[in-house]
C-alpha positions in Angstrom: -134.5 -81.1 -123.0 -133.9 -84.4 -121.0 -130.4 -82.6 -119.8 -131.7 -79.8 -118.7 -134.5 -81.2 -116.9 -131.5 -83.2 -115.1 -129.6 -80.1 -114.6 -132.7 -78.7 -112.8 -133.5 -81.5 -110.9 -129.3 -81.1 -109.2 -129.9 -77.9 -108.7 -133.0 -78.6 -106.7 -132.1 -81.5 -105.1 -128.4 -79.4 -104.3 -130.4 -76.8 -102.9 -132.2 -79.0 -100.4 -129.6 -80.9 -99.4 -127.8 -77.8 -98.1 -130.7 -76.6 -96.6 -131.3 -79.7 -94.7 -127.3 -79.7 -93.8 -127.7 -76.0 -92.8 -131.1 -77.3 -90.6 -128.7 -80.3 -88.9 -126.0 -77.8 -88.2 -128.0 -75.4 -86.5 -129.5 -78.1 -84.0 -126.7 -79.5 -83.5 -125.2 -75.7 -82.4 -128.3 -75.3 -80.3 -128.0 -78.8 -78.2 -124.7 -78.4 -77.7 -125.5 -74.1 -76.3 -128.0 -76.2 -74.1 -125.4 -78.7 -73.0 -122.9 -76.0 -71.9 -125.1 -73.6 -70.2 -126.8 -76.6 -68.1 -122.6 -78.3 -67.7 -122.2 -74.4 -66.6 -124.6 -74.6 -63.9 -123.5 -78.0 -62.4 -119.5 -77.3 -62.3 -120.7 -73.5 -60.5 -118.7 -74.5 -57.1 -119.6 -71.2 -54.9 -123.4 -71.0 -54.3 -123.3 -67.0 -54.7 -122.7 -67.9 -58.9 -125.9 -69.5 -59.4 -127.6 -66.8 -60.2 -125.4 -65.6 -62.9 -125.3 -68.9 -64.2 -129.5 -69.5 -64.1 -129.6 -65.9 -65.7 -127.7 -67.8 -69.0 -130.2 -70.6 -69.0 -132.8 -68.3 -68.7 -131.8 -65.9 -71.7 -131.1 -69.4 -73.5 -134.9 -70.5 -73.3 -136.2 -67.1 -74.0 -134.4 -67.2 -77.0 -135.2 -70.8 -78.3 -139.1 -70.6 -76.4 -140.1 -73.4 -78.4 -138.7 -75.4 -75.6 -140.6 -74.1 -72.9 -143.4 -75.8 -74.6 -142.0 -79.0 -72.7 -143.2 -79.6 -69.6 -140.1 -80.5 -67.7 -138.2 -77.3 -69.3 -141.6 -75.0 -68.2 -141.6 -76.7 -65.2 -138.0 -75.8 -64.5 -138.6 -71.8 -66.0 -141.5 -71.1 -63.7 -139.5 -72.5 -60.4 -136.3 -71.8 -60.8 -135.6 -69.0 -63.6 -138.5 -66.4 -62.4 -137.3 -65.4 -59.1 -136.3 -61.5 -59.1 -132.8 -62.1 -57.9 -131.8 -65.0 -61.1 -132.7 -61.5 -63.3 -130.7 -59.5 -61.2 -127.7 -62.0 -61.5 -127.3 -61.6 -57.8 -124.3 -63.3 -56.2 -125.1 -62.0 -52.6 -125.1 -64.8 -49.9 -128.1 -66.0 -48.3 -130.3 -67.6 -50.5 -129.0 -71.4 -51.6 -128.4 -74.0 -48.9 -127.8 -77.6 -50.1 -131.0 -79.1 -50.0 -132.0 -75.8 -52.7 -129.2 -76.5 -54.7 -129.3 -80.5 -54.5 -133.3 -79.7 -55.8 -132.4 -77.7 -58.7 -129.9 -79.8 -59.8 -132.9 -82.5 -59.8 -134.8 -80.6 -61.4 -132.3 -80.1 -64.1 -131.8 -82.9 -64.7 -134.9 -83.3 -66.0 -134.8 -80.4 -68.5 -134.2 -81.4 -72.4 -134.4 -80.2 -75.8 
């Protein structure tokens, strides 16, 4: 009786351990999606690619909306990721200057998980 209940209690306690690993893993995966797609956007070296690049970010957040619920990631969707042309992954000429660029990169800066 006393094994058994032993028995149960590894298989329980197995059972959330790998759950919890499982939970661990697939933050870990998420932050480090996050990490690229934002590295992506910062190394992007002709202005024309930033929408392309936004559009990534954009699809990542839609995906994982829980962290819109920040204010500093919202912030950054409503300015930066809901203009037509970040949709359109436009990479016409035109639209970024520096001072644009040097502003979302501010405001990227701010963005976390």
């Amino acid at each position: 009786m006393i094994g058994g209940m032993i028995g149960l209690i590894g298989v329980v306690l197995g059972f959330f351990l790998n759950l919890l690993s499982n939970c661990l893993s697939e933050k870990k995966r998420v932050k480090e999606e996050f990490s690229e797609i934002k590295n992506s956007v910062y190394s992007t070296t002709i202005a024309n690619n930033l929408f392309p690049e936004l559009l990534k970010l954009k699809r990542f957040l839609l995906r994982h909306s829980r962290f819109l619920k920040k204010r500093e990631n919202n912030d950054f969707y409503q300015k930066w990721l809901t203009h037509p042309l970040v949709e359109e992954a436009f990479k016409g000429i035109g639209y970024w200057d520096k001072e644009k660029i040097d502003e979302m990169f501010r405001d990227l800066d701010k963005t976390k998980l």
